[in-house]
C-alpha positions in Angstrom: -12.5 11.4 -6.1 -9.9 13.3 -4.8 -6.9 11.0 -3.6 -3.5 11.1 -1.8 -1.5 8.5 -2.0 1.3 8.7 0.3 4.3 6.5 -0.8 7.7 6.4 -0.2 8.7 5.0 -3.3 8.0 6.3 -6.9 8.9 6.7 -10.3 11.4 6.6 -11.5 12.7 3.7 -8.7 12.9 0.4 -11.5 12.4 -1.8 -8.4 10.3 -2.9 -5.2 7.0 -0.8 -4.5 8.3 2.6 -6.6 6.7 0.6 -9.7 3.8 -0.4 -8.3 2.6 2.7 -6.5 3.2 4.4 -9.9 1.6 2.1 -11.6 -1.5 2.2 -9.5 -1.4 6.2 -9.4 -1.5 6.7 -13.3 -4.3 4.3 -13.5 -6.7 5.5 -10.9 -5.7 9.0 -12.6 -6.5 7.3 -16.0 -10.2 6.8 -14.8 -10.8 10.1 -14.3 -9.6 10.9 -10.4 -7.4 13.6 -8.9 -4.4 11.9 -8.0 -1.8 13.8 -5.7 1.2 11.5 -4.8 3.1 12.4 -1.6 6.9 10.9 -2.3 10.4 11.3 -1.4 13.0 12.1 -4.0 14.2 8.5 -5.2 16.4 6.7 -3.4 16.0 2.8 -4.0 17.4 0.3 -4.2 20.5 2.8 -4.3 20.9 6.5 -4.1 21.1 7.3 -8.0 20.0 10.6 -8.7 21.4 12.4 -6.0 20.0 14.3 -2.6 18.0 17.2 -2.7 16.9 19.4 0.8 13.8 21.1 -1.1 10.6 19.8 -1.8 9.8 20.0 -5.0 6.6 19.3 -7.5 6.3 18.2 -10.9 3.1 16.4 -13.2 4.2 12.7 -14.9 1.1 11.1 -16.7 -1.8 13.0 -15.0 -0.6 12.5 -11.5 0.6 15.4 -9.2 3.8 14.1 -7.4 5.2 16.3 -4.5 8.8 15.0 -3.8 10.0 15.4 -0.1 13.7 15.3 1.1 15.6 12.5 2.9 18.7 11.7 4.8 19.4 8.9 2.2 21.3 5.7 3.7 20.9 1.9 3.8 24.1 0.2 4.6 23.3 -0.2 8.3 20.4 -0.8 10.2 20.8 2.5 12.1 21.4 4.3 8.3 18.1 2.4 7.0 16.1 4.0 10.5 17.6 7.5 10.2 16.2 7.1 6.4 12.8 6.7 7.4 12.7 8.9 10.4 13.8 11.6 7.9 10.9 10.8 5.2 8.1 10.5 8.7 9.5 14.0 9.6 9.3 15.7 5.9 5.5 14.0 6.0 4.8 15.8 9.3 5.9 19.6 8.1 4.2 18.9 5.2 1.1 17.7 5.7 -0.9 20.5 7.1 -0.3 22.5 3.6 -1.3 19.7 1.1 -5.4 20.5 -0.4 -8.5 18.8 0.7 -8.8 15.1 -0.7 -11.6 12.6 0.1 -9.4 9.6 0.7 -6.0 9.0 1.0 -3.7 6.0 0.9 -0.5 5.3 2.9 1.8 2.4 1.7 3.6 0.6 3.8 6.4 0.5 3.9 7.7 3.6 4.9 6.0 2.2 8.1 7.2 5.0 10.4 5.2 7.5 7.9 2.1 6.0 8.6 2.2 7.8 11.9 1.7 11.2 10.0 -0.4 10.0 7.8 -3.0 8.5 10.7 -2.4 12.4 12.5 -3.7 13.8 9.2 -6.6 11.6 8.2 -7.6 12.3 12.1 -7.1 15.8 12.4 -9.1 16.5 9.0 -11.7 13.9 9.4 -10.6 11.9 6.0 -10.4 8.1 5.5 -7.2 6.6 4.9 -6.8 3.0 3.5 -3.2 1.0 4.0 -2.2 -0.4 1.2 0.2 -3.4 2.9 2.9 -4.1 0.8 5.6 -5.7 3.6 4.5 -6.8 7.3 7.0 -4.3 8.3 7.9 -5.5 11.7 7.7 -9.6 11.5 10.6 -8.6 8.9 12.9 -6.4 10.7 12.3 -8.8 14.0 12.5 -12.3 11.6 15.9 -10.7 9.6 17.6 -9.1 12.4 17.2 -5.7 11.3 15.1 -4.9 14.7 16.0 -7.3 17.8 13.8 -7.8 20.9 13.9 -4.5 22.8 11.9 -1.1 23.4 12.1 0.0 19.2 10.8 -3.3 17.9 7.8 -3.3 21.1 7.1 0.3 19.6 7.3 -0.7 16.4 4.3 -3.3 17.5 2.4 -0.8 19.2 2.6 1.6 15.9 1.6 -1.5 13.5 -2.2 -2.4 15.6 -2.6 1.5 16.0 -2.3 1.9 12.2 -4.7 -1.6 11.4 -7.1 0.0 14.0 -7.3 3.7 12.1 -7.7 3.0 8.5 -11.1 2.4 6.8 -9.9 -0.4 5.3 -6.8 -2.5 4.5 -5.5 -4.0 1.3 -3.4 -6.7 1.5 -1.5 -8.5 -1.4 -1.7 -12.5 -0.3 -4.2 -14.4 1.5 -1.0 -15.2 4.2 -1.3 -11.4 4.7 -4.6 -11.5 5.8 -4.2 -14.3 8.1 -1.6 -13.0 10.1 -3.2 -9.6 10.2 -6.8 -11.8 11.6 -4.2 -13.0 14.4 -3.1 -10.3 15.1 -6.8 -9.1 15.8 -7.8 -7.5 12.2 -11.4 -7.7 11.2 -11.5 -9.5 8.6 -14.0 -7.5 7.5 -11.7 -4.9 7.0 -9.5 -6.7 5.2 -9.1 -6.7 1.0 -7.0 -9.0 -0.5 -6.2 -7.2 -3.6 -3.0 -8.7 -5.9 -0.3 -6.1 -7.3 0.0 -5.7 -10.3 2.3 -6.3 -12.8 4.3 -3.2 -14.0 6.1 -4.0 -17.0 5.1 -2.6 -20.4 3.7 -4.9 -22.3 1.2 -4.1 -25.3 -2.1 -6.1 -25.7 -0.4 -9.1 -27.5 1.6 -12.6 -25.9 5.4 -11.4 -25.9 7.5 -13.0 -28.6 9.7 -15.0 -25.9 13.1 -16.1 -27.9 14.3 -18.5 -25.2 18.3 -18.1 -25.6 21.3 -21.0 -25.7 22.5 -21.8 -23.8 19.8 -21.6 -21.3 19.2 -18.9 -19.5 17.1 -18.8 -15.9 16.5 -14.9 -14.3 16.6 -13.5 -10.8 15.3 -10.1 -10.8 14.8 -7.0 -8.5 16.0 -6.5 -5.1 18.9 -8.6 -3.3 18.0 -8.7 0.1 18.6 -10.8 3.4 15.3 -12.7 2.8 16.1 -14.2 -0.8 18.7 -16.2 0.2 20.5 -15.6 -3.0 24.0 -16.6 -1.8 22.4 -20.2 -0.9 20.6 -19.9 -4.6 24.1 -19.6 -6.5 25.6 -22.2 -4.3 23.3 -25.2 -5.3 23.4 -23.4 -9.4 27.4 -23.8 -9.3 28.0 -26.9 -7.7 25.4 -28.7 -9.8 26.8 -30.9 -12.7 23.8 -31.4 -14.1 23.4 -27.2 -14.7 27.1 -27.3 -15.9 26.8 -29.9 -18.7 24.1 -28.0 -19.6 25.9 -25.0 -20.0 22.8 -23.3 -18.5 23.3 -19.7 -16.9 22.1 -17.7 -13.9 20.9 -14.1 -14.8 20.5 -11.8 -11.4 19.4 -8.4 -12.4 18.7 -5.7 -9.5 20.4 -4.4 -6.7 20.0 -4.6 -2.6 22.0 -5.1 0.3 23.0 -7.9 0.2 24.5 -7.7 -3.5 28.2 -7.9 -2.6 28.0 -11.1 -0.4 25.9 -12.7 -3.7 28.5 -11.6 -6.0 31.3 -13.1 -3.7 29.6 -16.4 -3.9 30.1 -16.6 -7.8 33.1 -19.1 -9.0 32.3 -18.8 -13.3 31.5 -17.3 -15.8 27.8 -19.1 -15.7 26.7 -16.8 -13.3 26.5 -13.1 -14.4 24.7 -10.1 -11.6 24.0 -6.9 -14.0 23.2 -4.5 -11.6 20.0 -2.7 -12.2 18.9 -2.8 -16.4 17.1 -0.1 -18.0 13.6 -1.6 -19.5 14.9 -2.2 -22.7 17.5 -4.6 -21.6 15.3 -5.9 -18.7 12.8 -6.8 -21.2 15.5 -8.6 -23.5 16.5 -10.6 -20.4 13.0 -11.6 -19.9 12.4 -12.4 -23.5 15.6 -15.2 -23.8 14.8 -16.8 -20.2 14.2 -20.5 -19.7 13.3 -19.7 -16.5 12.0 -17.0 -13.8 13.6 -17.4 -10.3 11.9 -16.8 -7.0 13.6 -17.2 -3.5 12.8 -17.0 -0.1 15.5 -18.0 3.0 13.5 -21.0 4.9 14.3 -18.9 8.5 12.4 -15.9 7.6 8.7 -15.6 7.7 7.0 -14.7 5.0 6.3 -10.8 4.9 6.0 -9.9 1.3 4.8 -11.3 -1.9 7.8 -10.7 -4.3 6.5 -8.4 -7.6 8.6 -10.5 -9.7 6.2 -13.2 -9.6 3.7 -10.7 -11.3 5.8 -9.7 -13.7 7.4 -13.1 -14.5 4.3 -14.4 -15.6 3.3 -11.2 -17.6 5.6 -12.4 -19.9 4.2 -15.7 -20.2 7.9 -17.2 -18.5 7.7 -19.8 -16.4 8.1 -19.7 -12.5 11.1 -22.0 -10.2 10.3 -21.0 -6.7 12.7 -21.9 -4.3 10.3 -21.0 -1.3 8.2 -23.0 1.5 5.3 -25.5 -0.1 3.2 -23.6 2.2 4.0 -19.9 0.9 1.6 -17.7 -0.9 4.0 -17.8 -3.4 4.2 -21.5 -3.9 0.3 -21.6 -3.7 -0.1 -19.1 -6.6 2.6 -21.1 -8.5 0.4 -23.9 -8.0 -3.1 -22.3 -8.6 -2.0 -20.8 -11.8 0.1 -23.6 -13.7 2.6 -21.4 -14.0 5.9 -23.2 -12.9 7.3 -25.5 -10.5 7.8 -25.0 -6.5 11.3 -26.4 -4.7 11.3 -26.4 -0.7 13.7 -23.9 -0.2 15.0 -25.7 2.6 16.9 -27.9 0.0 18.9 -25.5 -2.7 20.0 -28.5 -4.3 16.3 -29.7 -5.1 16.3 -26.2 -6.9 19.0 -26.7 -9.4 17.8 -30.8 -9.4 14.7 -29.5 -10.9 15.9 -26.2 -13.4 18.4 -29.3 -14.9 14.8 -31.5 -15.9 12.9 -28.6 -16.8 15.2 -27.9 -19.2 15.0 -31.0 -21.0 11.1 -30.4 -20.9 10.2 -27.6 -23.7 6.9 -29.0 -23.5 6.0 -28.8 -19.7 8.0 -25.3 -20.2 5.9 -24.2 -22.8 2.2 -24.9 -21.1 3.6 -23.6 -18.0 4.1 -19.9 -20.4 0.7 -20.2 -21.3 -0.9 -21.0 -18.0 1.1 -18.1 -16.6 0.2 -15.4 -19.2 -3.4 -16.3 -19.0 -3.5 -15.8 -14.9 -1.7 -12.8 -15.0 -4.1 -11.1 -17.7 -6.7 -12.4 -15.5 -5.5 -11.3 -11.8 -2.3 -9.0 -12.2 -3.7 -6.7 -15.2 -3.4 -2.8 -13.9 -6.9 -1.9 -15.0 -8.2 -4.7 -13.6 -6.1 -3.9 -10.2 -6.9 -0.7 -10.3 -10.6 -1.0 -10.9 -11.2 -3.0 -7.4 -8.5 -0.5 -5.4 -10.8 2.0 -6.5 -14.1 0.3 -5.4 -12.2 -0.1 -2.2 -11.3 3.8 -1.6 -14.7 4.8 -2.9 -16.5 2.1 -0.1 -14.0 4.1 2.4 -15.5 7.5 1.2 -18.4 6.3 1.3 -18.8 4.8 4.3 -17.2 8.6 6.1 -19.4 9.9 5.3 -22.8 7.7 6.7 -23.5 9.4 10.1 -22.7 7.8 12.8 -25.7 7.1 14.2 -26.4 5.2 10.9 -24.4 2.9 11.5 -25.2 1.4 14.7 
């Protein structure tokens, strides 16, 4: 097949969806498909590498990549807007020179580049699948980012236009596809497909050399919905961490870094910034622990990749998130760790101080979560049913009409 994917983030962005749309890209490429990614210039979680006003092409790993330009800017709600109003623009005076493809793929988010992306599957008759990475607008309305007015209702009307256009929709968590079936969804059009993991790891268990003093990891982005600052809190005030000497590791960047960072009160708590993947992967390697966080007052609009990649390594999960999360329910499913109601922080660092105490409970918990992510989170194996998804899309396009009534 021929296949766009239209994604706002890509290599060589270390966090959030760039990793994951590459991934997927060089593996549908790797099984034998012509892969053209439509990107902007990188930009996430921070500007990095500069701005640049021309498109510009280039081949990485058997994928085409056309980069479009951006007004770069995330500091402010109106910054983050103007951002993605920028990237749907570039999209628009773009698409009507890009080749002939059979299907194409827009990931959301950018969600205001869907809009192009719907115009161009219409106007040359070609199926388009979502790939649903955030629900878009339950997070800008449940963080704040988008209050109740006339851009949040359009917002609305621009989410059910783009579920009603695309052949099919994959969503990453089952709590996805529930609040896309209320929202009116088929479910029949629904896939629930997991990401996948995305670090580089060869076909062998990693050799984890669990550090001391103990060492638990927060990785990728630092945003409103982690509730980080809350996270660090209950980690300092606890004595039962302290006698323990144990650390806090929070590698990435976001938003919301500073206010994090001002929450800190010693040296057991250390924010790196964003590693390269050598020290990422030593990080990984000496933790006790994986950290996942979600703020109780936010809905739950993402499943965070870390999870994925956590358990890749065969380290064991502490999720600070609701008991009724997707996230808590894979924790569960899987073995892999422990879940704390993130309505109580303290419960969080309460349970880290046991664990550690536990090497045994730890160590199952490593197995259990290697062996579901080799089974569920693997890119081939992610890639092989995205690809039996795009090619029922193609397939199904090209049925006449009357055939299907």
């Amino acid at each position: 097949m021929r296949i766009q994917i239209w994604s706002y983030n890509y290599h060589p962005e270390p966090q959030g969806i760039g990793p994951l749309s590459t991934v997927m890209a060089e593996e549908l490429a790797a099984r034998g498909h012509d892969v053209l990614v439509v990107t902007a210039y990188p930009h996430y979680p921070h500007n990095a590498w500069g701005t640049r006003w021309r498109p510009s092409r280039e081949r990485r790993h058997g994928v085409a990549i056309l980069r479009l330009p951006l007004w770069i800017g995330r500091e402010t709600a109106a910054e983050r807007v103007r951002q993605e109003v920028s990237f749907t623009l570039a999209e628009s005076a773009a698409a009507p020179v890009l080749p002939a493809c059979d299907v194409m793929v827009g990931v959301s988010p950018s969600f205001p580049a869907l809009a192009p992306c719907m115009a161009a599957s219409r106007l040359r008759r070609t199926p388009w699948v979502l790939w649903l990475q955030d629900l878009v607008t339950d997070a800008a309305a449940s963080t704040g980012l988008l209050p109740s007015g006339p851009l949040l209702a359009a917002a609305r009307r621009l989410e059910l236009a783009a579920y009603a256009s695309a052949a099919r929709i994959v969503a990453i968590s089952e709590s996805f596809r529930g609040n896309l079936v209320r929202k009116g969804v088929p479910d029949a059009k629904i896939v629930r497909i997991f990401n996948s993991m995305t670090v580089q790891l060869d076909g062998a268990a990693p050799r984890r050399e669990v550090g001391s003093p103990p060492r638990l990891i927060n990785m990728g982005n630092i945003g409103r919905s982690q509730g980080l600052d809350r996270i660090v809190d209950a980690f300092e005030r606890s004595s039962a961490l302290a006698d323990r000497d144990a650390r806090l590791v929070i590698a990435g960047h976001g938003v919301e870094a500073a206010a994090v960072r001002a929450r800190v009160r010693s040296e057991r708590v250390t924010l790196t910034g964003v590693l390269d993947a050598e020290s990422l992967d030593r990080e990984l390697r000496q933790a006790a622990l994986g950290v996942v966080s979600q703020r109780p007052d936010v809905v739950e609009f993402n499943l965070p990749s870390k999870l994925m990649n956590y358990m890749a390594y065969g380290l064991p999960v502490l999720a600070s998130v609701r008991p009724d999360s997707e996230t808590a329910r894979i924790v569960h499913h899987s073995g892999a760790g422990w879940v704390a109601d993130t309505n109580d922080p303290d419960a969080f660092a309460d349970t880290a101080a046991r664990l550690l105490d536990d090497p045994a409970a730890l160590e199952r918990a490593s197995a259990a979560a290697r062996a579901f992510a080799l089974s569920h989170f693997h890119p081939r194996t992610v890639a092989e049913r995205f690809e039996q998804v795009l090619l029922e899309a193609v397939n199904r396009s090209r049925v006449p009409s009357s055939a299907l009534l």
